[in-house]
MARDRENZA-539831 format. One record per residue: residue in three letters; x, y, z of N, C-alpha, C, O, CB in turn. Coordinates in steps of 0.02 Angstrom, whole numbers, plus 50000, padded with zeros to 5 digits. Glycine has a CB too. Example, Ala and Ser with C-alpha at 12.3 -4.5 7.8 and 13.67 -1.06 7.14 Angstrom:
<recs>
ala506604971650390506154977550390506604983550390507124983450423505654977650452 ser506424988850354506844994750357506455000250394506705005750402507044997050286 
</recs>
This chain:
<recs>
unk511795166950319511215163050336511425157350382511805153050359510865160250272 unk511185156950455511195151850501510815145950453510335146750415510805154050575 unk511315138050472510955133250463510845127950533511195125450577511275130350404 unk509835127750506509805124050553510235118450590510475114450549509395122350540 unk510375117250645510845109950644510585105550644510905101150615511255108150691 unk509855103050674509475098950681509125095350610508945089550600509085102050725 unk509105102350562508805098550508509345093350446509725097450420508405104750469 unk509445088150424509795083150404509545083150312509095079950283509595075950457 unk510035087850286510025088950209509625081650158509975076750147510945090050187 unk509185081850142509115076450126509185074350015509135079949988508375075650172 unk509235071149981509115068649922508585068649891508065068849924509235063849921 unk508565068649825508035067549800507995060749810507455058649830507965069849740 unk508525056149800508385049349812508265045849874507975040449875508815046549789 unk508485049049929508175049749996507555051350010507305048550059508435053650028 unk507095056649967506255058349964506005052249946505605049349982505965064249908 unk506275048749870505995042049839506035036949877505545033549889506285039949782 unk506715035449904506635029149964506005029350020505545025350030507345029250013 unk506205035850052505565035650089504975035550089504635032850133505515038150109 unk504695039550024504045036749989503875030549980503385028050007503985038349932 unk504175028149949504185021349930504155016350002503715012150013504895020149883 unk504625017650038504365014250101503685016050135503355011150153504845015450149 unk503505020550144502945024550163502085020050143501565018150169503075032650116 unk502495020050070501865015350029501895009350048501355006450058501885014749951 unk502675004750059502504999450083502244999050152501764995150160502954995950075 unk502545003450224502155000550264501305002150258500864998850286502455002250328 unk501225006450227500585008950237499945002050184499325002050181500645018850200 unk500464997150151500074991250096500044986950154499524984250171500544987450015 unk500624986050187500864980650249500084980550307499664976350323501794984950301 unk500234987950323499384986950380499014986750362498534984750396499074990850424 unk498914988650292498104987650271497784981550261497204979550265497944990650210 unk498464978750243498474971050229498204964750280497894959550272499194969650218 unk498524968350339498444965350409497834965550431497554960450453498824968250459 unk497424973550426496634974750427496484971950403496144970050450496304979150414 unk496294967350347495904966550283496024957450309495574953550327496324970850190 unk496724955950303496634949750321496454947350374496264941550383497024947350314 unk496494953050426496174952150501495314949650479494954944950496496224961350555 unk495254954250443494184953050452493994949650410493404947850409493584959750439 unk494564947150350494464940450335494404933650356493984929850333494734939950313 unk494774932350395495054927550447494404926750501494024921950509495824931050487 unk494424932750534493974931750597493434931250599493134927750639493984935250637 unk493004937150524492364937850539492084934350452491504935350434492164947050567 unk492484931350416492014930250348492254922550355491894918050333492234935250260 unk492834921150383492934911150377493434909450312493574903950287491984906150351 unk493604914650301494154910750246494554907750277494664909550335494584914750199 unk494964901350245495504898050273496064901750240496034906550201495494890350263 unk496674897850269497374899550257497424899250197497494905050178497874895950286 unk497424897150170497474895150073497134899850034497334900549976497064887250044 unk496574903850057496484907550030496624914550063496324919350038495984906050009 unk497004915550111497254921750143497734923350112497854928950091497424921650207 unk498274915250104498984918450083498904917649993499434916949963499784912950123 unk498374917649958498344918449878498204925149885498534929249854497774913849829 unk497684927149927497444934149928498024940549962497984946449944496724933749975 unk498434938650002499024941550017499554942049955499964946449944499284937850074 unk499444937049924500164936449865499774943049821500084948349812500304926049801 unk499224942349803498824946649763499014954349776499164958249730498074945249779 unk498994956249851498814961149878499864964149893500004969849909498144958649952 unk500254960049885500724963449895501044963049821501534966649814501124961149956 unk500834959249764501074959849689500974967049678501454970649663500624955149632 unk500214969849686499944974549661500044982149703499924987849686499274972049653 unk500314979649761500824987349835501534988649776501744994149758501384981249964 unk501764982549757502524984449712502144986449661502314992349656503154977849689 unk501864985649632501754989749561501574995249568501814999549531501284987549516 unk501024997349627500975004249621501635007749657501775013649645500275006449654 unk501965004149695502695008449722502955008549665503355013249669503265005349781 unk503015005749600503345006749553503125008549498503345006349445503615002849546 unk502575013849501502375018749462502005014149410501845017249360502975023449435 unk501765005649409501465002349354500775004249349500505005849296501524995149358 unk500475004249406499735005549433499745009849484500175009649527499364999649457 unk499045015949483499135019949547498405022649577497865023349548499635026649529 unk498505023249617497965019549685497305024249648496735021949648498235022549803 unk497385028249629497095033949582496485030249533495875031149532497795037549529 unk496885026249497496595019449458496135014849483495565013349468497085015049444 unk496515013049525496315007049583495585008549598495125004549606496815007349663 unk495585016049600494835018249645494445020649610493865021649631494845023249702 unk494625022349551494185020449479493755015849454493155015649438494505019449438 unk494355011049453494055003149450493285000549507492734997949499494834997849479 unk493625002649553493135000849623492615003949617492125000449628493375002649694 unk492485010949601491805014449590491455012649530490855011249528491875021849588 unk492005012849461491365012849394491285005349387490695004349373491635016949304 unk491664998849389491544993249387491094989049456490684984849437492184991349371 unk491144990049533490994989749576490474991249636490374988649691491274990349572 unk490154997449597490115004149664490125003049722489675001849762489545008349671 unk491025003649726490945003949779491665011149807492255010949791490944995549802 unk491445014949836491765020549839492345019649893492135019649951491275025949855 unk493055018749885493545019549919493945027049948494455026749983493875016049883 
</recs>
C-alpha cells in the first residue's frame, strides 16, 4: 500500500487540539459580531461590552470543556426565550 506523502498522520490528541481551537476561534468571531451590533447599533458602553465579553468567553471555555454544550445553550434559548438559534 502506497502512502500518501502529502497527507500528515495525525493524533487523537491532535483531532482534540484542533477542535477545541476551532471552537475557540469560531466563540472569538461571534463575539466580535455580537459586540460589533452592540456597540454600534444598540449604545451600550464599554463597561458593559467588556462584562458581557467576560460572560461570553467564561461560557466558549466551558463548552470547549465539555461543562456546557451549545446543544443546551439552544434549548435554553427556545423553551425559556423563544427564541430559535
Amino acid at each position: 500500500m502506497k502512502v500518501n506523502p502529502k497527507r500528515i498522520p495525525r493524533t487523537e490528541a491532535d483531532v482534540r487540539r484542533a477542535r477545541d481551537e476551532g471552537v475557540k476561534d469560531g466563540a472569538s468571531l461571534a463575539s466580535v459580531i455580537f459586540l460589533s451590533v452592540l456597540l454600534d447599533h444598540f449604545g451600550f458602553d464599554q463597561q458593559r461590552i467588556m462584562k458581557c465579553y467576560h460572560h461570553v468567553t467564561k461560557l466558549s471555555e466551558e463548552i470547549a470543556e465539555h461543562r456546557v454544550s451549545a446543544a443546551d445553550l439552544k434549548h435554553v434559548l427556545l423553551e425559556e426565550y423563544h427564541i430559535e438559534a
